[in-house]
VODO-575497 format. One record per atom (N, C-alpha, C): y, x, z; residue in three letters. Coordinates in steps of 0.001 Angstrom, whole numbers, plus 500000, padded with zeros to 6 digits. Each point is the difference from the previous one (the first is absolute). Layout:
BEGIN
YXZALA ...
***
This chain:
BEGIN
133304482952036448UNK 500201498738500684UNK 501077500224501070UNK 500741498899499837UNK 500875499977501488UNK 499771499544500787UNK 500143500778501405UNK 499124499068501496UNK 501095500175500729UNK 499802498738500547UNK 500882499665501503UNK 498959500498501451UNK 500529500584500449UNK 498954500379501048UNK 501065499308501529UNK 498349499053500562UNK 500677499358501010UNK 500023500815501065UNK 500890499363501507UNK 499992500641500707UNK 499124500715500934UNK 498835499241500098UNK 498814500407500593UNK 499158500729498566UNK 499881499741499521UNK 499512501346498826UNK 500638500967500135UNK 501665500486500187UNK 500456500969500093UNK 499540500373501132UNK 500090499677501028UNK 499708500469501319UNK 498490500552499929UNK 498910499264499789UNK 499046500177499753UNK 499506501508499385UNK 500713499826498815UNK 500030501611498642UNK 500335500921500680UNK 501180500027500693UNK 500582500969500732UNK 499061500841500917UNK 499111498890500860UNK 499490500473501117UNK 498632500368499507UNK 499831499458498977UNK 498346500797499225UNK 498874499212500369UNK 500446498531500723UNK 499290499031500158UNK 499004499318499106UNK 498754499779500759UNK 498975499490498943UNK 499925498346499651UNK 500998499599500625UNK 500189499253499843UNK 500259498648498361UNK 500412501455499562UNK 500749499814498509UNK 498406499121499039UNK 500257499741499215UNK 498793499929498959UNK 499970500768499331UNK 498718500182499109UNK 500015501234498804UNK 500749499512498882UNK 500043498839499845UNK 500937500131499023UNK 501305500462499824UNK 500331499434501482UNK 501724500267500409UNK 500131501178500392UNK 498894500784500546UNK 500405501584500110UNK 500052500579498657UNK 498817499730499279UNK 500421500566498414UNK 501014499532498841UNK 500597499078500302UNK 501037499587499193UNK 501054500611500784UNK 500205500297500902UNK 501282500145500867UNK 500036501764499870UNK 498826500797499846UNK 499929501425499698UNK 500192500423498886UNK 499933499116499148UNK 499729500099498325UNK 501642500472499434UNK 500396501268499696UNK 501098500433499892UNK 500798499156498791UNK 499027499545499082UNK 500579499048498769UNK 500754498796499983UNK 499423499537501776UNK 500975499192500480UNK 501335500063500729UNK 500967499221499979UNK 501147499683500523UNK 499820499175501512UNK 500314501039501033UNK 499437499028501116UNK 501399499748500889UNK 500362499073500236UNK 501587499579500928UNK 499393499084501084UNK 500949500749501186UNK 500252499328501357UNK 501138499264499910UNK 499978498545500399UNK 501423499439500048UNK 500642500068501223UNK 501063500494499852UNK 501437499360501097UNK 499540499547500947UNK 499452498486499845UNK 499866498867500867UNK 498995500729500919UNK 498541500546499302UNK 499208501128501079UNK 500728500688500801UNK 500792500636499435UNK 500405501082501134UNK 500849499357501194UNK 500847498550499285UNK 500544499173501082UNK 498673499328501379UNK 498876499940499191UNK 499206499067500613UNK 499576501485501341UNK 499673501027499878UNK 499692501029500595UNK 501009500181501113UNK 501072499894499846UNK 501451500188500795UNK 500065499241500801UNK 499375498768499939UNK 500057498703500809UNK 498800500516500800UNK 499181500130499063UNK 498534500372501053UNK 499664500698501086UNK 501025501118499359UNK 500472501410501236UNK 500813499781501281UNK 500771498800499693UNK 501122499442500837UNK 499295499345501055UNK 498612499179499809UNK 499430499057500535UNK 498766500285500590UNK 499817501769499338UNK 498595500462501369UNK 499152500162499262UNK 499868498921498584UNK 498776499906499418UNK 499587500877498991UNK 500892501194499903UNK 499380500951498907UNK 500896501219500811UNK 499050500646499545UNK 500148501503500877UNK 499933501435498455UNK 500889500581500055UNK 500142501167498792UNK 500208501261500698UNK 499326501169499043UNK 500249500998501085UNK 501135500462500088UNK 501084500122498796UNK 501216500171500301UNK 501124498875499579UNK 501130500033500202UNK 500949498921499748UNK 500222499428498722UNK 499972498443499547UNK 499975499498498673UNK 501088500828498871UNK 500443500383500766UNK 501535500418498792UNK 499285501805499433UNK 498852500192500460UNK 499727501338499811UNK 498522499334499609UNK 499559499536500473UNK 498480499632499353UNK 499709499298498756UNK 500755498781499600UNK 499879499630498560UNK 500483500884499134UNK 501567500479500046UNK 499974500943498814UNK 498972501085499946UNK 499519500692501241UNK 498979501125499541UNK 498729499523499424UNK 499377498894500371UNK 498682499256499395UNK 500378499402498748UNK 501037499417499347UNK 500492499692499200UNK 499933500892498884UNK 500147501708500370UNK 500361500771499067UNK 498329501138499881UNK 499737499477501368UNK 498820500918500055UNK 498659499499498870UNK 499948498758500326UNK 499119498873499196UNK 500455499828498569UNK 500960500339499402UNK 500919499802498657UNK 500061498371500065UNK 500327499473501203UNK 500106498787499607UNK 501942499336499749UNK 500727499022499423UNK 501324499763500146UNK 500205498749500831UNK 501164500137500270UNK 500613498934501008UNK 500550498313499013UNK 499580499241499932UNK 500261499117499890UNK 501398499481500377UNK 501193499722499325UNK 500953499528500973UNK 499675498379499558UNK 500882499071501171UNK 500269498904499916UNK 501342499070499271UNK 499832499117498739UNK 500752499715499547UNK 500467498827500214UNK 500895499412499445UNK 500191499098500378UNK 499063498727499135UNK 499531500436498965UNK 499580499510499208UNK 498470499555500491UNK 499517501132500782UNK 499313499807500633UNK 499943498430501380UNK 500846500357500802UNK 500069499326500780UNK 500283498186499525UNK 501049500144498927UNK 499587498633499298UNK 498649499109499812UNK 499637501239499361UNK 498349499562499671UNK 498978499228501003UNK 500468500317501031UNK 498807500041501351UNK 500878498085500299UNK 500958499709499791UNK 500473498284500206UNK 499066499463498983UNK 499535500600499042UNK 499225498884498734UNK 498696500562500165UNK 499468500700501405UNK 498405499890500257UNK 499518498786500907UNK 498803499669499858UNK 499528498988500478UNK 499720500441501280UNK 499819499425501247UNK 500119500373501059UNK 497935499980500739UNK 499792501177499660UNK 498870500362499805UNK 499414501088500976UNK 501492500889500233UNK 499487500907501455UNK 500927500241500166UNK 499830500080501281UNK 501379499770501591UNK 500462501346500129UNK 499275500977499726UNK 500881501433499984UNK 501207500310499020UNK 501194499927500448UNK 501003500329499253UNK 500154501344499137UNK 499215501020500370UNK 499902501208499439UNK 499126499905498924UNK 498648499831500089UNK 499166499077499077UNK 500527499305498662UNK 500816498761500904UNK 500915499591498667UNK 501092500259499388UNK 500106501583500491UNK 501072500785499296UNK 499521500628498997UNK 498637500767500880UNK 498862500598498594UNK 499411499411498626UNK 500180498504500244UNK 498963499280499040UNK 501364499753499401UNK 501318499816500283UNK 501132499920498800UNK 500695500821499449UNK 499624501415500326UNK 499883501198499859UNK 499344500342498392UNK 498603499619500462UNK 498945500171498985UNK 500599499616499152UNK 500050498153499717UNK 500069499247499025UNK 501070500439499360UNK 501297500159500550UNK 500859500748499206UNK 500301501132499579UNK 499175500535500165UNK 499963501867499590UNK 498465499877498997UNK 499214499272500015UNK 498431499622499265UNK 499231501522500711UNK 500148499674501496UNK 499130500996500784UNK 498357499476500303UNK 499218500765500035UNK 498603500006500869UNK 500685500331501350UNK 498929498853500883UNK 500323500052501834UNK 498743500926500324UNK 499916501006500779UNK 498528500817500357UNK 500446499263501645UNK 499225499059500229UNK 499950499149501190UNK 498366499683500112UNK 499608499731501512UNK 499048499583500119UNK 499902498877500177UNK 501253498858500058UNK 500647498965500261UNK 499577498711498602UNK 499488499086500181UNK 499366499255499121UNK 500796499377499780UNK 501027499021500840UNK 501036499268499141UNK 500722500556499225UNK 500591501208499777UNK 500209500379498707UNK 500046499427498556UNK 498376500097499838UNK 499859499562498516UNK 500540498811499786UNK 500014498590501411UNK 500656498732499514UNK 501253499468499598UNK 500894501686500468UNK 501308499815499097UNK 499906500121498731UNK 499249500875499165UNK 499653500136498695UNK 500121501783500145UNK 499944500397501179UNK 500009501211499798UNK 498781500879499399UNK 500193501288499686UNK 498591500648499405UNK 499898500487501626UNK 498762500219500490UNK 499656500782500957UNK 498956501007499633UNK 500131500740500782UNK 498890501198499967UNK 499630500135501164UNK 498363500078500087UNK 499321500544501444UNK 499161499818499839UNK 
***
């Protein structure tokens, strides 16, 4: 299966938080899967860091690639094809990162590992 892993799931995984569900910890460990962080996460983190509200122990430009590679997870880039997509979503949640992820999915035919319920009302698959 291919999973999109959101930004607070990544953060979450990383830190070994119990937060996670069992499902989403065992799908997200399950080596058979394909698990990707997108772009837009690591943008959304950068902002976060900028603004006080997320704290890492070392600097973003050294912490995603090492968790990235440590976790076998890949980087998602942002396309443009992507970003198209997100003008022909229904306006359903106000997080712009969010609705980068859910046009992400749809055009790549990703699973979201979110704990985030609007999700599924784009037509996304979710997992959690």
């Amino acid at each position: 299966m291919r999973l999109l892993i959101d930004t607070q799931v990544f953060l979450w995984w990383v830190d070994g938080a119990s937060k996670l569900s069992r499902k989403a910890r065992a799908a997200v460990a399950d080596p058979s899967n394909d698990c990707l962080v997108s772009l837009a996460s690591c943008w959304e983190m950068a902002i976060k860091l900028s603004l006080g509200k997320l704290r890492l122990d070392e600097p973003i430009d050294t912490f995603v690639p090492a968790q990235l590679s440590a976790n076998r997870f890949s980087l998602l880039e942002i396309s443009f094809r992507h970003v198209a997509r997100v003008a022909k979503l229904p306006f359903r949640h106000r997080d712009p990162f969010d609705r980068l992820l859910v046009a992400q999915a749809l055009e790549e035919g990703l699973t979201v590992v979110t704990s985030d319920s609007v999700f599924p009302k784009y037509g996304v698959k979710r997992l959690w």
